[in-house]
PDB file of N, H, CA, C and O in Angstrom:
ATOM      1  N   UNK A   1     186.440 158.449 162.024  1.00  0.00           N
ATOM      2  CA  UNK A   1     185.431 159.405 162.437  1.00  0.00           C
ATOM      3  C   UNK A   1     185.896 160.812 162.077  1.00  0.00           C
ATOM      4  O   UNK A   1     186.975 161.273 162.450  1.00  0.00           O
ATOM      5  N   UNK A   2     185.087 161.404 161.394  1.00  0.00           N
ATOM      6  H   UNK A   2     184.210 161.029 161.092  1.00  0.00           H
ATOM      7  CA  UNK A   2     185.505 162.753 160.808  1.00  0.00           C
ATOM      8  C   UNK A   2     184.745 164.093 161.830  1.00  0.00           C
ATOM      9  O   UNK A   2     183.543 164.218 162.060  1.00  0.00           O
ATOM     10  N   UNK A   3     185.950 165.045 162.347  1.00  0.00           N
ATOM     11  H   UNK A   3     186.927 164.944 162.160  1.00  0.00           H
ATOM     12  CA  UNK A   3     185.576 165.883 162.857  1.00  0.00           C
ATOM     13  C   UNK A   3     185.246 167.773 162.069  1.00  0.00           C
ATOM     14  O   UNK A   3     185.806 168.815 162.411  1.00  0.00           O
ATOM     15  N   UNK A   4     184.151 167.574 160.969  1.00  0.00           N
ATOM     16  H   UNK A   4     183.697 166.727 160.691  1.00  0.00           H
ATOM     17  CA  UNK A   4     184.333 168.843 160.177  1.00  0.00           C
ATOM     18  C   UNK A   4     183.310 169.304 160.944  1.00  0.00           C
ATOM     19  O   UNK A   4     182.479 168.554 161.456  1.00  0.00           O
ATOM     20  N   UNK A   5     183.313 170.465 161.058  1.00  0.00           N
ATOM     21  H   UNK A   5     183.988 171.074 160.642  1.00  0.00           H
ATOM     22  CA  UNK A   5     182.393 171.512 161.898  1.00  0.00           C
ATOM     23  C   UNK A   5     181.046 171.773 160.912  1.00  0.00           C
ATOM     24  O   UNK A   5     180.077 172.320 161.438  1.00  0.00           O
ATOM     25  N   UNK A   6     180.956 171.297 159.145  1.00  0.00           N
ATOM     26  H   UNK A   6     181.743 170.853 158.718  1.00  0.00           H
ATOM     27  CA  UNK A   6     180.206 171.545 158.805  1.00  0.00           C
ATOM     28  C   UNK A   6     179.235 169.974 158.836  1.00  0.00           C
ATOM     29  O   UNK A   6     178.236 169.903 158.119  1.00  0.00           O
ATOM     30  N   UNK A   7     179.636 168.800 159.708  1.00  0.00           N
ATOM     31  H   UNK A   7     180.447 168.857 160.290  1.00  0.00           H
ATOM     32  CA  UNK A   7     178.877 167.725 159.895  1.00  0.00           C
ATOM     33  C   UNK A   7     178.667 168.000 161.414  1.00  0.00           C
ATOM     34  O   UNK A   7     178.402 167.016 162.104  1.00  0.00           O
ATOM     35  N   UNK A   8     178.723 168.795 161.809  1.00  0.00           N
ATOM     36  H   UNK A   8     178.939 169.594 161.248  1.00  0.00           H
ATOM     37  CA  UNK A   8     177.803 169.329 163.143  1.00  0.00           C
ATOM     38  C   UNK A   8     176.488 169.106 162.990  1.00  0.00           C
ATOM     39  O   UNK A   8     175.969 169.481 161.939  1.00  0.00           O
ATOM     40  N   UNK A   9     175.731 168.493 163.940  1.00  0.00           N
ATOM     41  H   UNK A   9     176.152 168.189 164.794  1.00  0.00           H
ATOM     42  CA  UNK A   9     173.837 168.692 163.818  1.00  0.00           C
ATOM     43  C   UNK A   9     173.687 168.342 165.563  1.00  0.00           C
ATOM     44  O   UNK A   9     174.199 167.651 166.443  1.00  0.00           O
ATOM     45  N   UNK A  10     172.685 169.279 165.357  1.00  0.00           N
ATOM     46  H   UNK A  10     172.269 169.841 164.642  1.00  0.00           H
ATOM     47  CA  UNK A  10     172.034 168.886 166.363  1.00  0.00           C
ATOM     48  C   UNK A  10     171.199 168.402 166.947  1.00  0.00           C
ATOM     49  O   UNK A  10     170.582 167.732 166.118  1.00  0.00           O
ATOM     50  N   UNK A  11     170.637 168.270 168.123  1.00  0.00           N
ATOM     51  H   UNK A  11     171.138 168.814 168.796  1.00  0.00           H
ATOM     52  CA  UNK A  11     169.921 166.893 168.558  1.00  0.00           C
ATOM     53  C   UNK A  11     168.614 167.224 168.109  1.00  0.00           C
ATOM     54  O   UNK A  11     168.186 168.369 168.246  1.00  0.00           O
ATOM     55  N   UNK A  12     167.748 166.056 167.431  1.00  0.00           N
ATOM     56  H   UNK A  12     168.096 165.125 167.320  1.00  0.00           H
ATOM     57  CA  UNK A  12     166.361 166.773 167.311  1.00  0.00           C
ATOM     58  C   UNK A  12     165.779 166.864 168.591  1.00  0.00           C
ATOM     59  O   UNK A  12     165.047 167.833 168.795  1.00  0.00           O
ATOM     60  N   UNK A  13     166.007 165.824 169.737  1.00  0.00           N
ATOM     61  H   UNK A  13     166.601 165.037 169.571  1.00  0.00           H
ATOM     62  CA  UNK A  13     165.005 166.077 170.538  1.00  0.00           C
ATOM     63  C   UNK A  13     165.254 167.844 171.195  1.00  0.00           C
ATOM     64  O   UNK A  13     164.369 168.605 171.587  1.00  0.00           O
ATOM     65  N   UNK A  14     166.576 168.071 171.137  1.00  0.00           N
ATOM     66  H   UNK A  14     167.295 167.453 170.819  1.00  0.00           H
ATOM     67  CA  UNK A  14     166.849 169.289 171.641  1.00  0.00           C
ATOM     68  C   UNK A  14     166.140 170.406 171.055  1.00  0.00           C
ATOM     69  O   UNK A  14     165.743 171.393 171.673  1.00  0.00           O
ATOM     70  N   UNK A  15     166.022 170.202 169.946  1.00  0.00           N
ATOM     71  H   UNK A  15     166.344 169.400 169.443  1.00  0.00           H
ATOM     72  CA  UNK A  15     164.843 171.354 168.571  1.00  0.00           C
ATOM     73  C   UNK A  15     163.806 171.048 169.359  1.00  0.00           C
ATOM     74  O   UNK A  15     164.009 172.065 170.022  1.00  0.00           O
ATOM     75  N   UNK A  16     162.830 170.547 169.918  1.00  0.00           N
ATOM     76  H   UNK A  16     162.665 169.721 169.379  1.00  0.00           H
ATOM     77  CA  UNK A  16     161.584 169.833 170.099  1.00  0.00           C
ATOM     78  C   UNK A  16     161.513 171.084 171.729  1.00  0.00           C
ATOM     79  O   UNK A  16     160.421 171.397 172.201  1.00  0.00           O
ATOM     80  N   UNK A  17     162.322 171.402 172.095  1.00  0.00           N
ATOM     81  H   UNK A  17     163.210 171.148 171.712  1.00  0.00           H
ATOM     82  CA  UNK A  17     161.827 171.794 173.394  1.00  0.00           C
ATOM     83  C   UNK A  17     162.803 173.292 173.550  1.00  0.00           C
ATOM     84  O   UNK A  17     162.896 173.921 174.604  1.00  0.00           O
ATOM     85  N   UNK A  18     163.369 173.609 172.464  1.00  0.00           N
ATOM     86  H   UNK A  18     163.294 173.099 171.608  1.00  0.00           H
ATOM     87  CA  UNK A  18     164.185 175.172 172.684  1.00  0.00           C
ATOM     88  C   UNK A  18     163.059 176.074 171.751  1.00  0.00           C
ATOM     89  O   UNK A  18     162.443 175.914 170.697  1.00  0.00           O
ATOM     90  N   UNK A  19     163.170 176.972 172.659  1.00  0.00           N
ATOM     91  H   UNK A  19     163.671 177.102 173.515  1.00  0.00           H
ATOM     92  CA  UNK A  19     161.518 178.252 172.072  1.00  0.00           C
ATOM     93  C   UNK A  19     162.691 179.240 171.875  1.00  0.00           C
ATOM     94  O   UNK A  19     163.882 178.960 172.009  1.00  0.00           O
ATOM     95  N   UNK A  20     162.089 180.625 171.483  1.00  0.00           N
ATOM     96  H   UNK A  20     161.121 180.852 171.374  1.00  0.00           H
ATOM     97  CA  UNK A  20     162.824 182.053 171.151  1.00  0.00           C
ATOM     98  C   UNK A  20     162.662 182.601 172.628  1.00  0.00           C
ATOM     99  O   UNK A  20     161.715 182.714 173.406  1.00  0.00           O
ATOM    100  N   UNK A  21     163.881 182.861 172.656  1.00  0.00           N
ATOM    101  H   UNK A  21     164.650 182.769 172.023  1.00  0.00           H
ATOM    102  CA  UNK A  21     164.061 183.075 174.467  1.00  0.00           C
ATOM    103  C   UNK A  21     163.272 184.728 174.726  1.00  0.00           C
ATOM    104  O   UNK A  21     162.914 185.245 175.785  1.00  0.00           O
ATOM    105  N   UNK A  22     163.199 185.202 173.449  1.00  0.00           N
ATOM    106  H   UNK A  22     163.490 184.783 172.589  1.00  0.00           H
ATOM    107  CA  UNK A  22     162.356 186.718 173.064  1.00  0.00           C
ATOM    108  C   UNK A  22     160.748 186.781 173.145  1.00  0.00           C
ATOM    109  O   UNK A  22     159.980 187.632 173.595  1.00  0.00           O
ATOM    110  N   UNK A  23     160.565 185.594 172.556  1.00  0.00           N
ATOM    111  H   UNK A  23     161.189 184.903 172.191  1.00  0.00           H
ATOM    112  CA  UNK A  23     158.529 185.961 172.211  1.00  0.00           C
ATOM    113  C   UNK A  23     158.422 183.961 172.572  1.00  0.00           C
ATOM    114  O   UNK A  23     157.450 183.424 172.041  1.00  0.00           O
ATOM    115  N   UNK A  24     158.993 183.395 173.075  1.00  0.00           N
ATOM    116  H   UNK A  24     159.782 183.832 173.506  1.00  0.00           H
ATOM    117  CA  UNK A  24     158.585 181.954 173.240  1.00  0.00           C
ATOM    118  C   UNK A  24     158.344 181.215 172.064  1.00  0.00           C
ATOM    119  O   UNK A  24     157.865 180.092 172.221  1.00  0.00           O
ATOM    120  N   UNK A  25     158.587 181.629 170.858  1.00  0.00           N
ATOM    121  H   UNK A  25     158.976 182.541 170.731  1.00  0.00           H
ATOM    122  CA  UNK A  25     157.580 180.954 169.837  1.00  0.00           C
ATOM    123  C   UNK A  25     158.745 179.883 169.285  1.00  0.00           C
ATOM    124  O   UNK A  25     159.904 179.895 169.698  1.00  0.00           O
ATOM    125  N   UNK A  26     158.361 179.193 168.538  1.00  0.00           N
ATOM    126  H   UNK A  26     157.419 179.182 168.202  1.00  0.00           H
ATOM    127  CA  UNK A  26     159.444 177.587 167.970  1.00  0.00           C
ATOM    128  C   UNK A  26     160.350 179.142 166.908  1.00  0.00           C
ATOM    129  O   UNK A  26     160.227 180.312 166.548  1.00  0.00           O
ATOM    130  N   UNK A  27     161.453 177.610 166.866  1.00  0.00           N
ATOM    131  H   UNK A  27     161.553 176.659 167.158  1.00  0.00           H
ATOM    132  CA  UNK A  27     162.477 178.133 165.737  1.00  0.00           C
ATOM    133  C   UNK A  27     162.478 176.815 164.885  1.00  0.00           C
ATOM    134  O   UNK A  27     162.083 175.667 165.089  1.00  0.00           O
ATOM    135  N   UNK A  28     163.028 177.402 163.946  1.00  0.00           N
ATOM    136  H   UNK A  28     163.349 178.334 163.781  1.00  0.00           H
ATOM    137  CA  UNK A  28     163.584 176.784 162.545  1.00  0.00           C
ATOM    138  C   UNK A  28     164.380 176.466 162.311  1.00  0.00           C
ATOM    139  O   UNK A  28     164.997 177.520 162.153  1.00  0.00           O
ATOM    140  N   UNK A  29     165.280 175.440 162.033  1.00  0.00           N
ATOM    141  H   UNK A  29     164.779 174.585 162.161  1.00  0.00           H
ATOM    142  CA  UNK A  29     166.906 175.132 161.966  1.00  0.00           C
ATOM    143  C   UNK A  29     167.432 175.090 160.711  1.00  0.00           C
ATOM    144  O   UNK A  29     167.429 174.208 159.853  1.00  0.00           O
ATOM    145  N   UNK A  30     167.966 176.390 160.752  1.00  0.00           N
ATOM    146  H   UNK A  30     167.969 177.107 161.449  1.00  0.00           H
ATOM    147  CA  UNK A  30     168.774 176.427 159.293  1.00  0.00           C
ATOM    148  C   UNK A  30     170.104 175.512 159.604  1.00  0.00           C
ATOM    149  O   UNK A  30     171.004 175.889 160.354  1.00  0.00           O
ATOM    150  N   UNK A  31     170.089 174.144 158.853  1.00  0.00           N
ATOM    151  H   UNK A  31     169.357 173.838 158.244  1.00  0.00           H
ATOM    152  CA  UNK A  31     171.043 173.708 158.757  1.00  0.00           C
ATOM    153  C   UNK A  31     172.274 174.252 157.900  1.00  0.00           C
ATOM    154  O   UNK A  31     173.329 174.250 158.535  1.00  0.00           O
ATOM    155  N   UNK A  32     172.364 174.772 156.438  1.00  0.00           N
ATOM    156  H   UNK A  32     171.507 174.773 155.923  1.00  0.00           H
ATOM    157  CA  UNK A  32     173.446 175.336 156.097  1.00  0.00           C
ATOM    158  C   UNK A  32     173.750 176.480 157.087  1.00  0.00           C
ATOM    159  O   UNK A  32     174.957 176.357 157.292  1.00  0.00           O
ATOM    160  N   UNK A  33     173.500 177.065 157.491  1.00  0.00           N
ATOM    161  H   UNK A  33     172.519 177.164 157.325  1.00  0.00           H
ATOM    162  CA  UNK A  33     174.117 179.005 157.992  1.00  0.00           C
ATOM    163  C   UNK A  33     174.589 177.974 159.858  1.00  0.00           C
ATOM    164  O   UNK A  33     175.476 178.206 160.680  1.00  0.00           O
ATOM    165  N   UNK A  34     173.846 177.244 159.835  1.00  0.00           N
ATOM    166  H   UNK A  34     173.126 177.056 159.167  1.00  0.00           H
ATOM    167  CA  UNK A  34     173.952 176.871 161.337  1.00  0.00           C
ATOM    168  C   UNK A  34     173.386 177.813 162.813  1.00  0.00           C
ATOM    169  O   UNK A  34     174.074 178.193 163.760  1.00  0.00           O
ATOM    170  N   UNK A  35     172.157 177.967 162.618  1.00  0.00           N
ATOM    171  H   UNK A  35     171.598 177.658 161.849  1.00  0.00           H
ATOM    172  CA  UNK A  35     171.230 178.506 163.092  1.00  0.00           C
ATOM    173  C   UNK A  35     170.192 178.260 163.250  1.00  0.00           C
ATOM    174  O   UNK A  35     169.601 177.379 162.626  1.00  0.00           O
ATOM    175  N   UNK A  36     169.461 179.312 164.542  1.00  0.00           N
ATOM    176  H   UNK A  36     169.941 180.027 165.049  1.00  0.00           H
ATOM    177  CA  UNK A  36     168.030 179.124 165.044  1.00  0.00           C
ATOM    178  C   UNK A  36     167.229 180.165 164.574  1.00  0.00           C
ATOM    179  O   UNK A  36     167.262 181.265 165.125  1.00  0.00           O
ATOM    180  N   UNK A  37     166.492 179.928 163.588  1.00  0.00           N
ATOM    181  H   UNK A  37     166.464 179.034 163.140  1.00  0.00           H
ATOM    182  CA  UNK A  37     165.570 181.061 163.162  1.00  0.00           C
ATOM    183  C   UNK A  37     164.284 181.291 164.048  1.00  0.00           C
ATOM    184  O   UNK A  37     163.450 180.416 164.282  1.00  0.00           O
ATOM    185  N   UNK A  38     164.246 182.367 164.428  1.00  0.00           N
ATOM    186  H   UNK A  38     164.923 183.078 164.237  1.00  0.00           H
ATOM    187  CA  UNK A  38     162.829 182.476 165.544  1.00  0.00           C
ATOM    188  C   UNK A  38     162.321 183.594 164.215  1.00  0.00           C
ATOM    189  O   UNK A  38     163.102 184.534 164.065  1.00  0.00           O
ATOM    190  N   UNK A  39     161.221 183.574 163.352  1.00  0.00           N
ATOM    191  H   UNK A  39     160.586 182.811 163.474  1.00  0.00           H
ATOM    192  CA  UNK A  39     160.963 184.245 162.724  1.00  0.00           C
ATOM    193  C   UNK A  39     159.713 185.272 162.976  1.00  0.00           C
ATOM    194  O   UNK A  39     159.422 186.219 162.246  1.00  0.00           O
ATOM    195  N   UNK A  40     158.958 184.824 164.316  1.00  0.00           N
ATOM    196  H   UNK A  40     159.195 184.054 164.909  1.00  0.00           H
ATOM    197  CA  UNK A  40     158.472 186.029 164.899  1.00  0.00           C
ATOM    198  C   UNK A  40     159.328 186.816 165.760  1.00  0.00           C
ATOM    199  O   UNK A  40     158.598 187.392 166.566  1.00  0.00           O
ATOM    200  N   UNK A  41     160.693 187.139 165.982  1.00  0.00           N
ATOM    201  H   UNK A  41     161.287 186.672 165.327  1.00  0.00           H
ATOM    202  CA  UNK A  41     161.320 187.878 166.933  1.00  0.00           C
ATOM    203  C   UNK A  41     162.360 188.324 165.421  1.00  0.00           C
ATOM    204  O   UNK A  41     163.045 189.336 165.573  1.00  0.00           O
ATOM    205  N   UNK A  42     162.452 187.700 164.222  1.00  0.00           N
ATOM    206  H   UNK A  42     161.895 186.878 164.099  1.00  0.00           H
ATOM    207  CA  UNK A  42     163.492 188.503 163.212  1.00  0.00           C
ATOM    208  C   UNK A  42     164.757 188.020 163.369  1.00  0.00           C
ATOM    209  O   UNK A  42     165.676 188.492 162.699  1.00  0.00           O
ATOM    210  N   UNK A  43     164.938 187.136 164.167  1.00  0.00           N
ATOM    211  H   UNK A  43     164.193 186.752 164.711  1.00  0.00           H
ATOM    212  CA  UNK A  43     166.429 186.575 164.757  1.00  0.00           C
ATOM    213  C   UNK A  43     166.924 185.535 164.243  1.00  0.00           C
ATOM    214  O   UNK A  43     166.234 184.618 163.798  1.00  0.00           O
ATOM    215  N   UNK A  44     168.385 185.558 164.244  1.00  0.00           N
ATOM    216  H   UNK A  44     168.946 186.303 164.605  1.00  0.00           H
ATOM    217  CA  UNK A  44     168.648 184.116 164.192  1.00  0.00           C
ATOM    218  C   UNK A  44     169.537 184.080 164.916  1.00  0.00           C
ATOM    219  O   UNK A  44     170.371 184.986 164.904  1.00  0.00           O
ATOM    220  N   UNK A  45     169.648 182.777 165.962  1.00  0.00           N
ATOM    221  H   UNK A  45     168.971 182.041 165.971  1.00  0.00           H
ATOM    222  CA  UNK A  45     170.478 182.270 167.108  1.00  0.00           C
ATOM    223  C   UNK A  45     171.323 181.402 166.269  1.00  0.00           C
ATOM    224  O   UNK A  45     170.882 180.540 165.509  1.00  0.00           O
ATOM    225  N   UNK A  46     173.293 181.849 166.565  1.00  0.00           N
ATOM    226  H   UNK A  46     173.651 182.549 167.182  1.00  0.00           H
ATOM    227  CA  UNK A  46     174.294 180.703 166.238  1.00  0.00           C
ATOM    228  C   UNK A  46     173.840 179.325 166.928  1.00  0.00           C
ATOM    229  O   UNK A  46     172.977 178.976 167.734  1.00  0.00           O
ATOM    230  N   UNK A  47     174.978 178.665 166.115  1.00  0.00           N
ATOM    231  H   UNK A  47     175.679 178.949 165.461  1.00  0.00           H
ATOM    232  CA  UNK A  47     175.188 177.152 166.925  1.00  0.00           C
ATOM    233  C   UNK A  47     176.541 176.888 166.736  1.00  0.00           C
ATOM    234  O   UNK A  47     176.893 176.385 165.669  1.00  0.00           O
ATOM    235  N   UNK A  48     177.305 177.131 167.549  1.00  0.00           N
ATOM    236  H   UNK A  48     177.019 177.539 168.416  1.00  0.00           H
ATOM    237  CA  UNK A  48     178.637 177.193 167.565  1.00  0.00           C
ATOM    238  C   UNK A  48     179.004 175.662 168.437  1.00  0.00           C
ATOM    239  O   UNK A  48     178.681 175.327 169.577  1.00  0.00           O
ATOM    240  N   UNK A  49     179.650 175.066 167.588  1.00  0.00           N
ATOM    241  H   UNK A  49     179.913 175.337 166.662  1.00  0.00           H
ATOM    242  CA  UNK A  49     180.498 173.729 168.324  1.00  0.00           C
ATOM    243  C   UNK A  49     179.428 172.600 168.610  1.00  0.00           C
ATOM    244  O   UNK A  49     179.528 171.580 169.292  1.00  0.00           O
ATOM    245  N   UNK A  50     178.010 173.279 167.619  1.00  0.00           N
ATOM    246  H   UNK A  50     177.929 174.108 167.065  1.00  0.00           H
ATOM    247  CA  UNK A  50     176.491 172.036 168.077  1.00  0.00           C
ATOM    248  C   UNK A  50     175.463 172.848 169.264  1.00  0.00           C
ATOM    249  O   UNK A  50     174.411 172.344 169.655  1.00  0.00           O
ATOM    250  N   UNK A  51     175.942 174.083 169.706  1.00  0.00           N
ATOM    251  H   UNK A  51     176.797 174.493 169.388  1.00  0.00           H
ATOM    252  CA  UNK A  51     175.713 174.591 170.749  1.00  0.00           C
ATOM    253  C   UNK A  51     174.556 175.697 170.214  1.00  0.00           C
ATOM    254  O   UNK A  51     174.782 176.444 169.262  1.00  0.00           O
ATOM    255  N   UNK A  52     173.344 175.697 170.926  1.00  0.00           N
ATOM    256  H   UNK A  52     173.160 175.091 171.700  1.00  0.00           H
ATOM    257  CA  UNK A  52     172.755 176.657 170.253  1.00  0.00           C
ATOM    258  C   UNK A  52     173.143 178.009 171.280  1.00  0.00           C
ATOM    259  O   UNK A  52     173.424 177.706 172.439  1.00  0.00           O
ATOM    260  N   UNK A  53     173.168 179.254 170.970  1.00  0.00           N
ATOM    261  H   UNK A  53     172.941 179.500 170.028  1.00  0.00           H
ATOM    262  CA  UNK A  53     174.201 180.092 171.763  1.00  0.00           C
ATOM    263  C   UNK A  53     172.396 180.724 171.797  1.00  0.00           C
ATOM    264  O   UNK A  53     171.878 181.028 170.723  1.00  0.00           O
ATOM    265  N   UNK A  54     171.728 180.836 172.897  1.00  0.00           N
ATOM    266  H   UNK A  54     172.149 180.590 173.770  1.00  0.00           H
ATOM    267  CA  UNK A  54     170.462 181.410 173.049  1.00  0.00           C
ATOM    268  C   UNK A  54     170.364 183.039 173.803  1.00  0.00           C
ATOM    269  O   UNK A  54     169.589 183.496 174.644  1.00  0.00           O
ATOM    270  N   UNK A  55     171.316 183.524 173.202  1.00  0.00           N
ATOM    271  H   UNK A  55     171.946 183.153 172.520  1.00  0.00           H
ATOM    272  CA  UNK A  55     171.154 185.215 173.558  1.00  0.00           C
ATOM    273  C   UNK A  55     171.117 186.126 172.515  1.00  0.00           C
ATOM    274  O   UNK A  55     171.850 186.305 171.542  1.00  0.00           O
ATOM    275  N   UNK A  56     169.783 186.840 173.052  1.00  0.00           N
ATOM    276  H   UNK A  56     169.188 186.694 173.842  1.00  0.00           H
ATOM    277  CA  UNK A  56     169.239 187.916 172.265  1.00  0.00           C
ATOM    278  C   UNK A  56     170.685 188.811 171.620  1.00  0.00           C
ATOM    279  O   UNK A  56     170.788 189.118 170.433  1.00  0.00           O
ATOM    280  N   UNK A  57     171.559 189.079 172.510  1.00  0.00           N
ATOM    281  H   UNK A  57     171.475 188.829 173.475  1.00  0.00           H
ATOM    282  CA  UNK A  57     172.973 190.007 172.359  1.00  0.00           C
ATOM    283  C   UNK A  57     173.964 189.290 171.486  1.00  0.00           C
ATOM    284  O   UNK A  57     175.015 189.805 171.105  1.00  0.00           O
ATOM    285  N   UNK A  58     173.483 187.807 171.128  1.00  0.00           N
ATOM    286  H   UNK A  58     172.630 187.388 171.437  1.00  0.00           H
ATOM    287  CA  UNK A  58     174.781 186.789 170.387  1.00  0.00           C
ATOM    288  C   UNK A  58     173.897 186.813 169.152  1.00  0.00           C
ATOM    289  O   UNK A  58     174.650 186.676 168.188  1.00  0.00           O
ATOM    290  N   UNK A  59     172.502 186.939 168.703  1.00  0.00           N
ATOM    291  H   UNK A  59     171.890 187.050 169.486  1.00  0.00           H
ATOM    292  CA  UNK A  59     171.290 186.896 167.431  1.00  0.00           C
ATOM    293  C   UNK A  59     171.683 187.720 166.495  1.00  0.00           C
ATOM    294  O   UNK A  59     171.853 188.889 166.839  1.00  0.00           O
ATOM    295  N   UNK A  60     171.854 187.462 165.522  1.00  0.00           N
ATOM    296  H   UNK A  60     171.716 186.512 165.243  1.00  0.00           H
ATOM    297  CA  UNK A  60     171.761 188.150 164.151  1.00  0.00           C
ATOM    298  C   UNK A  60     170.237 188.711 163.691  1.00  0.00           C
ATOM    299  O   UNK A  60     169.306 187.909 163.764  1.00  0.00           O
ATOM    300  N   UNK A  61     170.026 189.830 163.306  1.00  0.00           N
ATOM    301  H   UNK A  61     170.783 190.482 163.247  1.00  0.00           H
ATOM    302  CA  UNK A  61     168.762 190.197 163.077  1.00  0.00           C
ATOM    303  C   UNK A  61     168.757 190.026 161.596  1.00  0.00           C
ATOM    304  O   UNK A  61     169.632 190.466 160.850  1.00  0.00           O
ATOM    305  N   UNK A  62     167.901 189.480 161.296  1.00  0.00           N
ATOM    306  H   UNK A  62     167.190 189.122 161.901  1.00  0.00           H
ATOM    307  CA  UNK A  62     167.260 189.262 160.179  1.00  0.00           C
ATOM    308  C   UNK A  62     166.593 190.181 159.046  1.00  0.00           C
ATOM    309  O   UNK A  62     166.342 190.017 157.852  1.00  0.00           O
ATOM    310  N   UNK A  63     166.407 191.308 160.041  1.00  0.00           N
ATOM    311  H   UNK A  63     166.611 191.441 161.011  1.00  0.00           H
ATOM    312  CA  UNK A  63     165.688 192.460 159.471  1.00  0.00           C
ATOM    313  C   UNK A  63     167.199 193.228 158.343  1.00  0.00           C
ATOM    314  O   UNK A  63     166.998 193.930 157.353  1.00  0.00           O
ATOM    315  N   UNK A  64     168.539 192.844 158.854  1.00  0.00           N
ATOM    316  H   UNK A  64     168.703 192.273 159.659  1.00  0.00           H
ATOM    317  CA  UNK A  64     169.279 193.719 158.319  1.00  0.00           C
ATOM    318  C   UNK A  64     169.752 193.242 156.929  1.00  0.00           C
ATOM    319  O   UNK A  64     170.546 193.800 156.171  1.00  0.00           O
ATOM    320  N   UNK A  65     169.097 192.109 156.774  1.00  0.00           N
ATOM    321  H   UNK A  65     168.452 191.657 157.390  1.00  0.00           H
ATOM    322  CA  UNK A  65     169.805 191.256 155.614  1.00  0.00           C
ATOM    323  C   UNK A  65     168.397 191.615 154.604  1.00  0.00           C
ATOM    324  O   UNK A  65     168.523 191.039 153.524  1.00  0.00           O
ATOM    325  N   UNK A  66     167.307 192.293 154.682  1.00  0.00           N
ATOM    326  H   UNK A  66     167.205 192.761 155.560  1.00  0.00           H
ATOM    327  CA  UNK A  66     166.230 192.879 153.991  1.00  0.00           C
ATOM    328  C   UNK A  66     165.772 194.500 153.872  1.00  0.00           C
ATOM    329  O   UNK A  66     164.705 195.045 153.590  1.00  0.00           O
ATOM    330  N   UNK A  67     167.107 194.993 154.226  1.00  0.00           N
ATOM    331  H   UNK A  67     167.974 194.550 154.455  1.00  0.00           H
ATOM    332  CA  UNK A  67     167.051 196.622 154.038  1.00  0.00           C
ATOM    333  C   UNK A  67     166.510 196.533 152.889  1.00  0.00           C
ATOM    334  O   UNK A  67     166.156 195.408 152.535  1.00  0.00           O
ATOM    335  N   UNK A  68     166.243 197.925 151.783  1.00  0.00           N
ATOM    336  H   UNK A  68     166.531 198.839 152.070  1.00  0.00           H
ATOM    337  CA  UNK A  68     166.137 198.296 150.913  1.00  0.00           C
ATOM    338  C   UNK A  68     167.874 198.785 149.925  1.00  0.00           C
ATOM    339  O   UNK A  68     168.681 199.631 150.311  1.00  0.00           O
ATOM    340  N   UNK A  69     167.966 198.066 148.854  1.00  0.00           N
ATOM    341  H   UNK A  69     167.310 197.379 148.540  1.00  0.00           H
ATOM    342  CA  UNK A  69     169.150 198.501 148.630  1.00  0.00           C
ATOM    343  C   UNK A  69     168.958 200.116 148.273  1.00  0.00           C
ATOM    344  O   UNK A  69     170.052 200.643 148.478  1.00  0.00           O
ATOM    345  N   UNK A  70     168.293 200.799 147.960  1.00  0.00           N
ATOM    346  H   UNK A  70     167.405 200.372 147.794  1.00  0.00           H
ATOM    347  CA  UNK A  70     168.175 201.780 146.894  1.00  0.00           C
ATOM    348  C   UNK A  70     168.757 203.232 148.160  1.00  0.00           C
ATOM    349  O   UNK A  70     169.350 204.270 147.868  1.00  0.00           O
ATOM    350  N   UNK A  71     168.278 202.728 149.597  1.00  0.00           N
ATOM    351  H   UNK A  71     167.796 201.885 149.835  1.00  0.00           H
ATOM    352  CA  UNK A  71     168.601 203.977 150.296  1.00  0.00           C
ATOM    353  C   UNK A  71     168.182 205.350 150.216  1.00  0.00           C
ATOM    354  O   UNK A  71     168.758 206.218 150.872  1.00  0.00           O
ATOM    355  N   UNK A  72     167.123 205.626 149.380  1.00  0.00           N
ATOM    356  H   UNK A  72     166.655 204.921 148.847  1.00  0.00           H
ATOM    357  CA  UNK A  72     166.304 206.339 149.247  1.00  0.00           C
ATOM    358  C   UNK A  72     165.367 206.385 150.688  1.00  0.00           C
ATOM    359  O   UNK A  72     164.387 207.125 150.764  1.00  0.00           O
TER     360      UNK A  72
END
């Protein structure tokens, strides 16, 4: 039995009933990055150890990975 952190998944039924703890709406499970995409709130929630970590203060915003490069 192999313990690699990148054969982590998580439960579907658990996807089926976790909302965006921000606007309620479903998320998306990025399996490579290992995340919860709530794409009406711009977020994405870790999943550390299989764990979805559901705080707004632990979310990566999404918005920052679509700046404008030019900085103008």
């Amino acid at each position: 039995m192999s313990d690699h952190p990148t054969s982590l998944s998580i439960d579907p039924k658990l996807l089926e009933i976790l909302v965006c703890p921000l606007t309620k709406g479903l998320l998306i499970y990025d399996r490579e990055r290992q995340e919860l995409i709530s794409e009406k709130a711009r977020l994405a929630y870790p999943i550390r150890d299989g764990i979805p970590i559901m705080l707004v203060d632990e979310a990566r915003s999404l918005d920052d990975a679509t700046k404008p490069a030019d900085g103008a």
